[in-house]
N, C-alpha and C positions, 0 to 999 in steps of 0.2 A: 428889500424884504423887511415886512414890520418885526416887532421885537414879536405877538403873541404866533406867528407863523413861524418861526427859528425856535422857538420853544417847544409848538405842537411838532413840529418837525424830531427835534430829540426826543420829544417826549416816544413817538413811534420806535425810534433806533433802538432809544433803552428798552420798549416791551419784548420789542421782537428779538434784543441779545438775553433776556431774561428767559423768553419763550425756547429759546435754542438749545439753551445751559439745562431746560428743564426738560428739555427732549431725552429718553432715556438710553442709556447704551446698549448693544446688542447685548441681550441677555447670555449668561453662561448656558453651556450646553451640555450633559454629561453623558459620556458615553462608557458604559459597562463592559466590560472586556475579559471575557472568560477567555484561558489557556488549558491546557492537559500535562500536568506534571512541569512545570516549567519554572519551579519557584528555586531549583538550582540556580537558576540563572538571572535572578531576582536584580541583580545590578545590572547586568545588560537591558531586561524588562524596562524598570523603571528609568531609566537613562533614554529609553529610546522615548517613553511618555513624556518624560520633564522636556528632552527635546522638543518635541511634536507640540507641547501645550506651550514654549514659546515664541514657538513659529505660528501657533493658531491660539491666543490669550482668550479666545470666546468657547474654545471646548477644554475639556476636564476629563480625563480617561482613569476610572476605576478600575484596575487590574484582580483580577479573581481568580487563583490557581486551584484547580480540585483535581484528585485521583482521577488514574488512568480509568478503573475500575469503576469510578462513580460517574464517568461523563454522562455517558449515554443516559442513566438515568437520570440525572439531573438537569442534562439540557431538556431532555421530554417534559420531566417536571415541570420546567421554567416557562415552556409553550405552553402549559395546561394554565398556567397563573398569569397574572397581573402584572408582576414583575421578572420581566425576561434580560438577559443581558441585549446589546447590541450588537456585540462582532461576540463570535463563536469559534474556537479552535477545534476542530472536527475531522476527524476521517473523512477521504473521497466517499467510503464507502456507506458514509451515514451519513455525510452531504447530498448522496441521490436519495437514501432513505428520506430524508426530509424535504428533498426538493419535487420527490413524486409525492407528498403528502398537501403540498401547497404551501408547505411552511416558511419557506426561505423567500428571500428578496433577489429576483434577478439584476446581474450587472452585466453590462455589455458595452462596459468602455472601457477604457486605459489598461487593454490586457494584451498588450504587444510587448510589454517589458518581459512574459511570461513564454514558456514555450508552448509551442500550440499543442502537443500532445497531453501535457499537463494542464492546457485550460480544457481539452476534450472531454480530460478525466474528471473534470467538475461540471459536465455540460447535460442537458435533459431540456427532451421538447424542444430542442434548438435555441437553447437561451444558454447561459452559462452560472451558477448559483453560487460562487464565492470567487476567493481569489487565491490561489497555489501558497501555501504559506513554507513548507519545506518536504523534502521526499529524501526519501535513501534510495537505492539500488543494491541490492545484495551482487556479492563480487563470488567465486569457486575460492576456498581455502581449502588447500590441499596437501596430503602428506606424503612427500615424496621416496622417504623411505619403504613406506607401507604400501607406493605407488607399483614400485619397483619390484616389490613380492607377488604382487598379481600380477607381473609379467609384462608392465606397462610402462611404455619406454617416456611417454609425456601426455601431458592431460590432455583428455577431453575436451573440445569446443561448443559439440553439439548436441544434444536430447542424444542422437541419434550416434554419435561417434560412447555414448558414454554406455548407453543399451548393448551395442556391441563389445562393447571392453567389458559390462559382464557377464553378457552370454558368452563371449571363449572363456574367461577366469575362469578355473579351477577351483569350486568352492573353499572357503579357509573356515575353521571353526571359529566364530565371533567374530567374525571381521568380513568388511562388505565394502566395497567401493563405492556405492552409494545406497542413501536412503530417504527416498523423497517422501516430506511427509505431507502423503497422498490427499488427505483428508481437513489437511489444517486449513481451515478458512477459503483461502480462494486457490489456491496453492495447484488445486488441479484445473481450474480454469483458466489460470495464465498458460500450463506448459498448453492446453489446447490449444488456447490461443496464439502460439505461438507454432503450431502445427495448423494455425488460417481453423481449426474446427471451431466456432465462433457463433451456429446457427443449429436449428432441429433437421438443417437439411444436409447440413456438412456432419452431423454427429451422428449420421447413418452410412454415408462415406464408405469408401475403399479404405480410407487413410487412416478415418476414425476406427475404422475394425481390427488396421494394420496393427495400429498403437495399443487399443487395450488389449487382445490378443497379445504382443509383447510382453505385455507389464504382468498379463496372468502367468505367462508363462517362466520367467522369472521369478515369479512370487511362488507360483507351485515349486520351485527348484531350489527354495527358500532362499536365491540370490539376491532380494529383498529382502530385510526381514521384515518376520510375520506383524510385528509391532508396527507396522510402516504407519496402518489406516488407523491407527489409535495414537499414537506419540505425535508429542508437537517438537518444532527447531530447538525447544532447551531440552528436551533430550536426545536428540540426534549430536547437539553440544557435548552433553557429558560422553556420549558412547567417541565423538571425535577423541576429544581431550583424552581421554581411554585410550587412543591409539588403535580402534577397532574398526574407523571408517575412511576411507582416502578422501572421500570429498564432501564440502561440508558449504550450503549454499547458504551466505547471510553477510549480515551487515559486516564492514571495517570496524567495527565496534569489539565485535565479538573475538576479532584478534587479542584486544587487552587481556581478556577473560579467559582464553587460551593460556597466554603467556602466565598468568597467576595462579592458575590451578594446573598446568600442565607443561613446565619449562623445557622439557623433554620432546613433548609431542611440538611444540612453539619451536623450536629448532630444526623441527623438520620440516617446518610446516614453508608453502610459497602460497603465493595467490593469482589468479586470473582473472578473464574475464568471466561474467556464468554464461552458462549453455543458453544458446540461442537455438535457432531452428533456420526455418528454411532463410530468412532475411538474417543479417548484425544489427536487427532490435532489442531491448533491454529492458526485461521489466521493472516497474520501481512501485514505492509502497508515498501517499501522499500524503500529507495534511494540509487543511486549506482553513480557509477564512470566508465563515459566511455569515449573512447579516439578515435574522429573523423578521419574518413579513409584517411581525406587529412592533418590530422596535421603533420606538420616538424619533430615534437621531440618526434616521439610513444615510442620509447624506453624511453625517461629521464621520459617521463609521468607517463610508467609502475614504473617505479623506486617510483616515488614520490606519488601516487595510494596506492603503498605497505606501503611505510612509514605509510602517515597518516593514516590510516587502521590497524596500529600492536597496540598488544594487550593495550599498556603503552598510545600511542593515541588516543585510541578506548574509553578505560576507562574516559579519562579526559575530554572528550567531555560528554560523558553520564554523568556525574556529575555535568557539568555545565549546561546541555541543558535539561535533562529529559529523552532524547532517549536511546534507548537499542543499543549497540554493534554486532555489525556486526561476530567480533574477539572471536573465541569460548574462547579461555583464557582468554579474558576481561571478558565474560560472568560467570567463576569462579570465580572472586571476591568475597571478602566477603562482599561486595557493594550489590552484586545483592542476598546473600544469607542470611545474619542476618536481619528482619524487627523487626520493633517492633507495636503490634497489637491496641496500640493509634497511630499511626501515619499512616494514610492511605494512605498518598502519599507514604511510602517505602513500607510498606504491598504492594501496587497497584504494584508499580516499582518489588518487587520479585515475583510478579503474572507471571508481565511481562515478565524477564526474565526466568521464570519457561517457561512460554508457547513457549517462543522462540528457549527452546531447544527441543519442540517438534514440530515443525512445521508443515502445510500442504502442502501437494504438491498438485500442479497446474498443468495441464496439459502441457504438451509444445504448445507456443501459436505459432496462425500460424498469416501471413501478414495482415487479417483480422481481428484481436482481438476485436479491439474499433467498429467493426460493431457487432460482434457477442455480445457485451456487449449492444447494446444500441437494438441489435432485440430483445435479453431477457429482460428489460426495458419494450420497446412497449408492447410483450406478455403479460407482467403482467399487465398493463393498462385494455387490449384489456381482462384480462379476469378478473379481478378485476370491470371493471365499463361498461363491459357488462351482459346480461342473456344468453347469451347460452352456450352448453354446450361446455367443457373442454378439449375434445381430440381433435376437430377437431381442436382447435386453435393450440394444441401442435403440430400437427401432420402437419398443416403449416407454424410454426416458425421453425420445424426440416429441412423441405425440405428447405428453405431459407438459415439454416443453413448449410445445405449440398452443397448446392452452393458455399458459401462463404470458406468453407473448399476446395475446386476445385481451385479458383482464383489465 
């Protein structure tokens, strides 16, 4: 080989290693990352980021905590603009608000870590629009002192064992064994749903008639109090804590809260499972992760969705926060399986998770959700603190409903 062909020859090697060096790296990628109140936990947050960004050096996740109060409008703001986040921390129930609007990005992979009753809860049009980020399940806290004054030898299981424990009681002045608050957000659509009335055609029912029929008649007897369809769970709180009410449906959280403002009633107090109905289903309250149809970065989002979400993630948040795991293998912990029967908040917390692996399912909701929850509200007003009778009202909240099922 002559000397100018061993020349041209490197001369090639050298452009093409020049060429190579001058090939550019995968650019950075950033991905914006709104939360809801989470900046308590601001070292667990950023720990799971710095993690995730050195397992993935090509994405960058900007964390953004805003009030509970301000989400909703802030994420809608964010849609309406130019600069949106990527992953979103959101209610189930403003996850289908957005995903019947077109807003959201459907995903429909890597959701078997998940339990299928909580991906259902984030499902619309047969797609799924984020991914279960944490849920609670309200546990029965109950005062057994106060239990036992109404003539009640142990608690309630069911809707229906708790209705009859107080139609026999004996009315007591200020005090009630229970007070469902009727009116508070979805609160009367789960217990229906958990009586299967679920449809315009089941909410004209034998059953459905059975039920509100019940509740009027209770409430006319003021075994209810009259406050039911107005007061929300922080003051059925205080009226507990008071020593006023046997049974008290909400989170293990709300034990702390007890125990500091009422050390008194907190010693009397035990905890169960909540009233179920015809099945040992359980309802829970969710927050999910979903990722905006016009964000940049859907895919590093997905990626980073996953991460904080596995099972090792999952866990360490419920530990420092209270809430239950999304992560069916976080859910086997021995966190959520050993309690011990003086400590109520872990007893409460393996309540928790006991019911989270039984969950209820929910119908698939349609673009009208948040009206069909607020026309079952009205109804119960309209027949709670009217006199007449009980079908015709049902029988014109169904047809409304059936409208709204068409839109």
């Amino acid at each position: 080989m002559t000397k100018l062909k061993i020349f041209l020859i490197l001369c090639v090697i050298v452009c093409a290693n020049m060429l190579f060096s001058l090939k550019p790296h995968k650019e950075t990628t950033e991905v914006v990352f709104w939360t809801v109140q989470l900046s308590p936990f601001s070292s667990y947050i950023n720990g799971v980021i710095s993690e995730f960004e050195q397992r993935y050096p090509y994405i960058k996740v900007k964390w953004v905590d805003v009030p509970y109060s301000e989400a909703e409008k802030r994420v809608l703001a964010s849609l309406l603009s130019n600069s949106m986040p990527d992953l979103i921390n959101i209610t189930s129930d403003f996850n289908m608000t957005l995903a019947a609007k077109g807003a959201l990005y459907p995903v429909n992979e890597g959701l078997d870590a998940y339990s299928s009753a909580l991906v259902n809860a984030v499902s619309y049009d047969n797609k799924v629009w984020g991914f279960p980020f944490y849920a609670t399940s309200a546990v029965t806290i109950y005062n057994k002192e106060l239990m036992k004054q109404f003539g009640v030898d142990s608690p309630a299981k069911t809707y229906e064992e708790v209705f009859l424990q107080m139609d026999n009681a004996e009315p007591r002045k200020n005090q009630y064994l229970f007070m469902p608050t009727i009116n508070e957000n979805d609160t009367l659509y789960k217990i229906l749903n958990k009586y299967g009335i679920n449809t315009p055609q089941l909410l004209i029912s034998n059953q459905s008639k059975d039920f509100f029929e019940k509740i009027k008649k209770l409430y006319k007897e003021e075994k209810i109090p009259k406050e039911a369809i107005t007061q929300t769970h922080r003051e059925v709180l205080e009226k507990y804590s008071a020593g006023q009410i046997v049974y008290l449906q909400a989170g293990a959280n709300f034990l702390n809260i007890i125990k500091e403002n009422s050390l008194d009633v907190y010693n009397k107090t035990d905890v169960s499972k909540q009233f179920y109905m015809q099945k040992e289903e359980y309802d829970f309250s969710l927050m999910t992760l979903a990722i905006p149809l016009k964000s940049k970065s859907k895919d590093e989002a997905v990626l980073f969705a996953r991460f904080i979400t596995n099972a090792n993630n999952q866990l360490e948040l419920a530990k420092l926060s209270g809430v239950l795991p999304c992560n069916k293998m976080a859910l086997k912990d021995s966190y959520f399986v050993e309690a011990s029967e003086e400590d109520l908040v872990s007893k409460a917390r393996i309540i928790g998770a006991q019911q989270l692996s039984k969950p209820i399912f929910y119908p698939q909701q349609n673009r009208n959700h948040k009206d069909i929850i607020e026309l079952l509200n009205r109804l119960s007003e309209q027949i709670l603190l009217g006199d007449k009778a009980v079908s015709p009202k049902l029988q014109e909240a169904a047809d409304k409903w059936n409208i709204l099922n068409k839109e």
